[in-house]
Legacy VTK file of the C-alpha trace (Angstrom):
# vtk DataFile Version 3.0
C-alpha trace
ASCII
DATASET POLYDATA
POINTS 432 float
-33.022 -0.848 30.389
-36.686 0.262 30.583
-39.376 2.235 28.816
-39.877 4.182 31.387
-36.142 5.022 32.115
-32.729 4.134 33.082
-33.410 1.764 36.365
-30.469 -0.161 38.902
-31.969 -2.893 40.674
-31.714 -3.436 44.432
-29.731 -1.530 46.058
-27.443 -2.621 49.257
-23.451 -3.032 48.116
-20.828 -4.385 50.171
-19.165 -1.138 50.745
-16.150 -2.347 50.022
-17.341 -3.773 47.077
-17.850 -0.517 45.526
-14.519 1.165 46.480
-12.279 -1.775 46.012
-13.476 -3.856 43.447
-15.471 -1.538 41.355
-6.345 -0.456 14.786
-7.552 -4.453 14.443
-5.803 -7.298 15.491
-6.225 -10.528 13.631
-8.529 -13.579 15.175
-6.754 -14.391 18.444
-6.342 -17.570 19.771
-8.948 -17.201 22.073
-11.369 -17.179 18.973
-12.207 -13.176 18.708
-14.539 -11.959 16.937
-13.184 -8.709 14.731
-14.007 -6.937 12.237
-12.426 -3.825 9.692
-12.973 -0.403 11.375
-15.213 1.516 9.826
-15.784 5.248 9.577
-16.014 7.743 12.726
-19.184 6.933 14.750
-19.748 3.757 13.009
-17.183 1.554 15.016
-16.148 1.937 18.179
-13.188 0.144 20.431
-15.759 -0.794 23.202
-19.619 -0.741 22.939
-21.380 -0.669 25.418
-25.466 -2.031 25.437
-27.429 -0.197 28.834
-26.671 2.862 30.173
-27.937 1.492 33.903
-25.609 0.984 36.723
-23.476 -2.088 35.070
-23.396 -0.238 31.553
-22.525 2.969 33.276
-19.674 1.429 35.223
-18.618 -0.572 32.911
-18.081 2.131 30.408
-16.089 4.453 32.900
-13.760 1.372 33.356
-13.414 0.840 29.647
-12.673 4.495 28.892
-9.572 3.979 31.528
-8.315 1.119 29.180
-8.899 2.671 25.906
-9.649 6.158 25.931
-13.059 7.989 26.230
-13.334 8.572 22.337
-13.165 4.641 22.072
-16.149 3.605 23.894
-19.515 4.463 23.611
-23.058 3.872 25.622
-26.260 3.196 23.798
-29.098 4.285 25.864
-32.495 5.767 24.556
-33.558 6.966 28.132
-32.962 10.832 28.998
-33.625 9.657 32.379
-31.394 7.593 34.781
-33.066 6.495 38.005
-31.894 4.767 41.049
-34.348 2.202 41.487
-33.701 0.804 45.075
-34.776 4.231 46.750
-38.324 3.621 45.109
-39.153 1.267 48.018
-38.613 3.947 50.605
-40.864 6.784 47.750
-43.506 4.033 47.657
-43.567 4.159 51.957
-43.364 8.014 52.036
-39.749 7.591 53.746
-38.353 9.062 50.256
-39.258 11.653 47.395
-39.461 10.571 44.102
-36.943 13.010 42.849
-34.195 11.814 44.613
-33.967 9.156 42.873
-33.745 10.549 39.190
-30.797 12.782 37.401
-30.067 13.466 33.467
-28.804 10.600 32.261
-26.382 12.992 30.508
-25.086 13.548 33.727
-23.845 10.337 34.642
-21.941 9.846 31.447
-18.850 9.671 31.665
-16.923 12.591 30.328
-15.791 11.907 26.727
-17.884 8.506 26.347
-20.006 8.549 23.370
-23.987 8.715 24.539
-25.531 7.449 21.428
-29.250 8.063 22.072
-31.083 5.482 20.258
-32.296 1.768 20.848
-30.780 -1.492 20.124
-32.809 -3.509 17.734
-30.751 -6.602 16.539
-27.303 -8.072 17.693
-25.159 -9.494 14.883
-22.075 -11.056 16.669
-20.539 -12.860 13.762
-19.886 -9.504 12.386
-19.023 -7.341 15.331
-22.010 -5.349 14.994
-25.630 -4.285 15.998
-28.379 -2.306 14.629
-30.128 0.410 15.998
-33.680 2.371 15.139
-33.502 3.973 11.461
-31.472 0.993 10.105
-28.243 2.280 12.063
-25.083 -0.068 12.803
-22.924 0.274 14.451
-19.288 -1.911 14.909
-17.230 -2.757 17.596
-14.156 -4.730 19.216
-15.472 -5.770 22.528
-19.116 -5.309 23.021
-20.410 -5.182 26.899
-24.664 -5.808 27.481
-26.456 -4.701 30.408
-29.362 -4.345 29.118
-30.883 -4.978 31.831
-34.856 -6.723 32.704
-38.107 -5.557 31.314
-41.222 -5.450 33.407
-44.814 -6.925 31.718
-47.621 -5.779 33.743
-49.616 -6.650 30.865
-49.203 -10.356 31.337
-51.275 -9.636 34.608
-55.269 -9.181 32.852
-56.841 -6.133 34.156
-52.715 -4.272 34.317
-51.480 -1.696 33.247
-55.222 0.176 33.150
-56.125 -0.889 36.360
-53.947 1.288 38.223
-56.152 4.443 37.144
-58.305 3.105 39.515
-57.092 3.654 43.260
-56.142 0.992 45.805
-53.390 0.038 43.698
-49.951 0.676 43.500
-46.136 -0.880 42.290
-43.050 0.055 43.688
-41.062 -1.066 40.062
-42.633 1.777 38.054
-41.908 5.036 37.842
-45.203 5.884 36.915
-46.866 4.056 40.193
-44.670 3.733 43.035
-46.271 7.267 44.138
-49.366 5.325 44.125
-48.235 2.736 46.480
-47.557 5.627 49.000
-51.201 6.987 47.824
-53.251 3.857 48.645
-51.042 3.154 51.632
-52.464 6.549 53.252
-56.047 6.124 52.076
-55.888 2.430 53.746
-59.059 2.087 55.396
-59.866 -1.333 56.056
-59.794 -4.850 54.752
-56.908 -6.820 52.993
-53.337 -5.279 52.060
-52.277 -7.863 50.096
-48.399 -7.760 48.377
-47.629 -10.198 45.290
-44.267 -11.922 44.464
-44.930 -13.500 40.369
-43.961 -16.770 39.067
-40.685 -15.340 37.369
-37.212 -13.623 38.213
-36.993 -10.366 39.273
-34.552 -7.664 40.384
-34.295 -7.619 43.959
-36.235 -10.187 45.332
-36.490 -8.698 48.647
-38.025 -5.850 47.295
-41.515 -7.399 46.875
-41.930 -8.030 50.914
-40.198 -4.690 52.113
-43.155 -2.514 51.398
-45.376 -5.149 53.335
-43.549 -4.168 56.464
-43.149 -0.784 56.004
-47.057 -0.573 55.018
-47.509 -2.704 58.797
-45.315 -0.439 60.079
-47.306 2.636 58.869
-50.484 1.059 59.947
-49.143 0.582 63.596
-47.500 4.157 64.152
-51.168 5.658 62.369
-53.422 3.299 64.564
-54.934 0.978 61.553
-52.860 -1.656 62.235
-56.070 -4.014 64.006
-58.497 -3.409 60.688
-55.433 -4.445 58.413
-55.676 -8.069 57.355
-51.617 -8.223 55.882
-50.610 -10.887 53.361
-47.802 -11.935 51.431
-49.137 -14.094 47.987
-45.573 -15.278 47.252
-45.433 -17.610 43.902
-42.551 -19.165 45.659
-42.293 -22.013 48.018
-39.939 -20.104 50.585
-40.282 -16.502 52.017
-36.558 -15.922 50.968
-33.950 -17.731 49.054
-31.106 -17.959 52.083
-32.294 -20.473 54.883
-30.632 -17.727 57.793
-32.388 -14.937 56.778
-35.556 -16.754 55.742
-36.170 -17.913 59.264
-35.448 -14.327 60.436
-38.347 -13.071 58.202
-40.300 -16.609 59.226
-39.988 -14.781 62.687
-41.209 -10.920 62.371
-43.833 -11.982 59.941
-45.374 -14.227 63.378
-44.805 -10.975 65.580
-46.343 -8.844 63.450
-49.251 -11.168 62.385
-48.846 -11.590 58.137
-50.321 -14.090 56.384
-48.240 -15.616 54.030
-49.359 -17.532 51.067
-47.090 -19.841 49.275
-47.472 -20.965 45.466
-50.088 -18.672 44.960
-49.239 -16.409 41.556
-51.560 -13.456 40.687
-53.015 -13.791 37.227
-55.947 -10.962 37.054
-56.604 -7.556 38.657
-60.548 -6.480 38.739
-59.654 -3.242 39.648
-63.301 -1.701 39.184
-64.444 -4.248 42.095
-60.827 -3.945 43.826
-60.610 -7.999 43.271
-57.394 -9.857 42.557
-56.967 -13.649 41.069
-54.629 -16.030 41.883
-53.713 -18.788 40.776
-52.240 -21.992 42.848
-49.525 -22.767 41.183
-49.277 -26.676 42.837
-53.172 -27.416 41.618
-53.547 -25.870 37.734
-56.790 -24.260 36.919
-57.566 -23.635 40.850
-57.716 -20.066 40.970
-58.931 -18.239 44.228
-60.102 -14.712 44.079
-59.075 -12.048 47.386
-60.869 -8.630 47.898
-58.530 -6.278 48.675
-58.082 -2.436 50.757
-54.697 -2.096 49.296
-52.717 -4.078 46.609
-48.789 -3.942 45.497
-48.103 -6.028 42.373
-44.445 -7.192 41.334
-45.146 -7.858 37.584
-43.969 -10.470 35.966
-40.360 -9.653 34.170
-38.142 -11.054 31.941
-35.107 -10.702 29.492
-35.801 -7.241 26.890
-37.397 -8.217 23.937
-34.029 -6.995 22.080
-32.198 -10.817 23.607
-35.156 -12.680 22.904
-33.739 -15.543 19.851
-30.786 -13.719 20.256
-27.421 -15.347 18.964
-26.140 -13.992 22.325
-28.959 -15.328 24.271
-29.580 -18.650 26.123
-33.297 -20.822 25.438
-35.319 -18.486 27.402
-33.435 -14.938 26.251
-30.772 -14.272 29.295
-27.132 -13.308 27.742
-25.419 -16.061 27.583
-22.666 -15.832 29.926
-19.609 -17.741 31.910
-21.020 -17.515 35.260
-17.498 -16.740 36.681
-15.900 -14.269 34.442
-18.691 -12.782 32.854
-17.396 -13.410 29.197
-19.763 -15.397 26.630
-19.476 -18.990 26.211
-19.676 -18.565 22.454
-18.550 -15.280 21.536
-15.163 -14.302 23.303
-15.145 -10.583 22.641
-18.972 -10.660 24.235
-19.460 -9.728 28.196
-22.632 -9.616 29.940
-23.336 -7.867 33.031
-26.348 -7.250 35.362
-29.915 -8.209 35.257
-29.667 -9.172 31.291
-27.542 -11.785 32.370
-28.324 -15.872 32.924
-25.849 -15.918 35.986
-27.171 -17.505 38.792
-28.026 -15.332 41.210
-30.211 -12.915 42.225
-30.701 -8.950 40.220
-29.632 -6.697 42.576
-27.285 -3.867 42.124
-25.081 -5.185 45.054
-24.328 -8.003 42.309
-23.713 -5.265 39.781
-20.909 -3.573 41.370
-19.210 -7.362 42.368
-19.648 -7.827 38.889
-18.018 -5.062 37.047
-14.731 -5.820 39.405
-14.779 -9.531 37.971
-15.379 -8.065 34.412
-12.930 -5.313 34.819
-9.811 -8.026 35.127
-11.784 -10.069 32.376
-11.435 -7.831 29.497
-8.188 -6.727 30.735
-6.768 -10.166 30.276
-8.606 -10.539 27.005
-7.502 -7.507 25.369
-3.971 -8.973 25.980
-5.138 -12.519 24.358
-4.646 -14.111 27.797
-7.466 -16.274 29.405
-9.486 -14.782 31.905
-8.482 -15.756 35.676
-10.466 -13.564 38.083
-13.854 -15.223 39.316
-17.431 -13.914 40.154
-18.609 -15.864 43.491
-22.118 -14.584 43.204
-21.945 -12.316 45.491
-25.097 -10.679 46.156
-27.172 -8.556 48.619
-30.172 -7.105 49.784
-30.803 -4.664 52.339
-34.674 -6.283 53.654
-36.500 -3.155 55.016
-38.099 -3.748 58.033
-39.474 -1.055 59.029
-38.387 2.479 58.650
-35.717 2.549 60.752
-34.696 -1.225 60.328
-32.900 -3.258 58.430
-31.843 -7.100 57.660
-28.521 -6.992 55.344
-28.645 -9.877 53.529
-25.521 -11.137 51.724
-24.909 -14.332 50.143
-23.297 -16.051 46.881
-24.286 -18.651 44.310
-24.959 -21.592 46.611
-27.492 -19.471 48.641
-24.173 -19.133 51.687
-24.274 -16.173 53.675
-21.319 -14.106 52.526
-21.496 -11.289 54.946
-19.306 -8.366 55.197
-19.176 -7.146 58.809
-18.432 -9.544 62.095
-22.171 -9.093 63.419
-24.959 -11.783 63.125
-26.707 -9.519 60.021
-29.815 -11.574 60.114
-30.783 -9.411 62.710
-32.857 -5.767 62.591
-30.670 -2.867 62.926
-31.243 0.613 63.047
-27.475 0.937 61.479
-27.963 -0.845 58.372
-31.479 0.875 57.450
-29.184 4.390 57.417
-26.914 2.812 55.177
-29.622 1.582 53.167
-31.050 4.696 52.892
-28.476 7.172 53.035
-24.681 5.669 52.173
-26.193 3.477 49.680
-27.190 6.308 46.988
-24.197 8.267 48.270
-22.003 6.110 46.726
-23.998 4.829 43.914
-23.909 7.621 42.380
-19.917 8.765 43.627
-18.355 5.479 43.502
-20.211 2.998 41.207
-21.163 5.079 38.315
-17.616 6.762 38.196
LINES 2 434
22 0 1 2 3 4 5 6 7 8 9 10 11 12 13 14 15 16 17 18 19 20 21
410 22 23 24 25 26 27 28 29 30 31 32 33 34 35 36 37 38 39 40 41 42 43 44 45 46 47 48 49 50 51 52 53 54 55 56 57 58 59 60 61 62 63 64 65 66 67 68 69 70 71 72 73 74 75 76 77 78 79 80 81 82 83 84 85 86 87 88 89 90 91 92 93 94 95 96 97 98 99 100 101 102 103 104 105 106 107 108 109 110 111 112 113 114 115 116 117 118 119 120 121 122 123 124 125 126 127 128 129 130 131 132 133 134 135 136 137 138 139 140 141 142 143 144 145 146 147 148 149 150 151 152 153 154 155 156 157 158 159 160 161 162 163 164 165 166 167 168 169 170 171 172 173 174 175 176 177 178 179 180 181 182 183 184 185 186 187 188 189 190 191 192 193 194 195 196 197 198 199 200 201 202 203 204 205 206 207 208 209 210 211 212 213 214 215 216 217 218 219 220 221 222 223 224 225 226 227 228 229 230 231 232 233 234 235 236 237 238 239 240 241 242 243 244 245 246 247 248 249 250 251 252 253 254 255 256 257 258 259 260 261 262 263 264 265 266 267 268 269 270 271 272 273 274 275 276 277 278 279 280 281 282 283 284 285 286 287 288 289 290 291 292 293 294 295 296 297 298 299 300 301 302 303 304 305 306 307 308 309 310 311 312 313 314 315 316 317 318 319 320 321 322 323 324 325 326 327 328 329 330 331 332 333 334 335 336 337 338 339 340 341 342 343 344 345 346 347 348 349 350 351 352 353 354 355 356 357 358 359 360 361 362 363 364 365 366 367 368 369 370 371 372 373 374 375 376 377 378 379 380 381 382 383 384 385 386 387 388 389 390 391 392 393 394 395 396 397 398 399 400 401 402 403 404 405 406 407 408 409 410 411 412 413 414 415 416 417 418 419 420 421 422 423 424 425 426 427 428 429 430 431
């Protein structure tokens, strides 16, 4: 969940994945948590934290078990957005608007929108607390709350992108820009930062590099564009096979890539950017640029933070194969909010909410869960703007790849289903 709206993370899904796996009782033996029901609007059956893609889905699945009236979706955004189209609004490939509806209108009929924010989780007593003092009960409680973005931990952001030059792809309120500064590019360094914490989509950092190179080429800029990549990472890309793909088109197409190197400060008045070297503290090295994309740092919402549902650093605190807590058995997590080992991408949404599905099922009928989560991720890796690497893989980094090609390779075929299937059935399949 965001302040700036509803947001999914990355967005390539196994198509499959999306079309194929997508009164109280007393204490159970499995430990659950329950509590008296309380008065109409006050308690529900299943409660649901996030109205993004994994709260969205999730709460369409649960109405199917317990009826619509049962569940309900706490979400203070009016606004849902599909995030994963913002790489192709920030390249011009996209409009912004495309990638927004009501989040009213995602709902699913009959669930409950309550319109407010969560403010404190209380699982010993089946409840959380909302603005204005509000709590609210439940049975089963679901949280996808999702990742929140700190450009403030960057000095000089968010006020330095009034100034032009400067753009983000993860904002609603400056991936616009990214397409802005990309047109005014000029000449000098375009320079695209990866920070020294997880983030949703991974891939998403380095795809407007190449369609910005891409750009450059087709516009005739290309030779007064000096391209790099300041990655706080140690490795272009977390899978060895597709790594050494990107190892590859980055040497064709002449990138610099900087490894280690974590951006710290934005001058934005003197279009200057800091880094720090992450392998030698204090040495900081500072990079004029033409054009500059920032990833901000992120991290769990401030809501999970000392959390009794949350691990050390704030991540819900989940099984990493069935998606149920580890201390709380009538608690799920789901999505970005999550401390399950893989990477934030909506791809590992939709996997997710199969495993989940079959989780609460069992656990409604006080039997253990059996169905496991592999990890299964993905991320389409834009190219260029009519190419596409699909990346799949699982928890030990494997390739996990859905169709019998070598998908390490560019392909004209993937980038349409990247940029047209994919929202297609995000918002026809997923959501409902």
């Amino acid at each position: 969940m965001s302040a700036i709206g509803v947001v999914s993370s990355c967005s390539c899904l196994r198509p499959g994945v999306w079309l194929l796996k997508t009164g109280m009782q007393k204490r159970s033996s499995f430990g659950l948590h329950t509590a008296a029901r309380c008065a109409a609007k006050e308690y529900y059956e299943v409660l649901v934290l996030g109205g993004g893609a994994g709260g969205i889905a999730m709460s369409s699945r649960m109405k199917r078990k317990v009826g619509a009236g049962n569940v309900a979706v706490v979400e203070p955004s009016k606004t849902h957005y599909y995030q994963p189209l913002w790489t192709l609004v920030g390249g011009g490939a996209k409009k912004l608007a495309t990638s927004a509806r009501p989040t009213g209108s995602v709902m699913p009929t009959g669930v409950e929108w309550i319109k407010s924010r969560v403010t404190a989780l209380d699982p010993d007593k089946n409840c959380v607390w909302l603005e204005n003092d509000t709590k609210i009960s439940y049975k089963y409680l679901i949280i996808a709350l999702g990742i929140s973005l700190h450009y403030e931990k960057i000095k000089g952001l968010p006020e330095g992108f009034n100034h032009p030059k400067i753009g983000s792809n993860y904002s609603v309120h400056t991936v616009e820009k990214t397409w802005k500064a990309l047109q005014d590019f000029k000449e000098g360094n375009a320079i695209f930062t990866f920070p020294n914490t997880p983030v949703k989509c991974a891939g998403a950092p380095q795809k407007i590099m190449y369609l910005s190179e891409a750009y450059w080429r087709k516009t005739g800029k290309r030779s007064k564009a000096n391209v790099m990549f300041n990655t706080s990472l140690g490795v272009i890309f977390g899978v060895k096979k597709y790594a050494d793909a990107l190892l590859e088109i980055v040497k064709e197409r002449n990138i610099t890539v900087n490894y280690k190197c974590n951006l710290i400060e934005v001058r934005a008045d003197k279009q200057e950017a800091v880094f720090e070297n992450l392998d030698k503290p204090g040495v900081t090295e500072v990079h004029q640029y033409e054009m500059l994309h920032v990833t901000p740092p992120m991290g769990p919402p401030d809501v999970l933070i000392n959390s009794p549902v949350s691990d050390a650093i704030g991540w819900v605190d989940v099984d990493k194969e069935t998606l149920q807590h580890k201390k709380y058995p009538n608690v799920f997590g789901i999505g970005d909010c999550t401390n399950l080992p893989t990477s934030k991408t909506a791809a590992a949404v939709a996997a997710q909410s199969g495993v989940l599905d079959k989780t609460i099922s069992l656990v409604m009928k006080n039997q253990l869960p059996t169905k496991k989560y592999d990890g299964y991720t993905s991320c389409p890796l834009v190219t260029g703007y009519n190419k596409v690497i699909l990346a799949e893989f699982d928890y030990n980094a494997q390739p996990l790849e859905t169709f019998p090609i070598d998908q390490s390779k560019e392909r004209v075929t993937m980038y349409h289903m990247k940029a047209d299937m994919m929202p297609f059935l995000y918002w026809n399949a997923l959501l409902k």
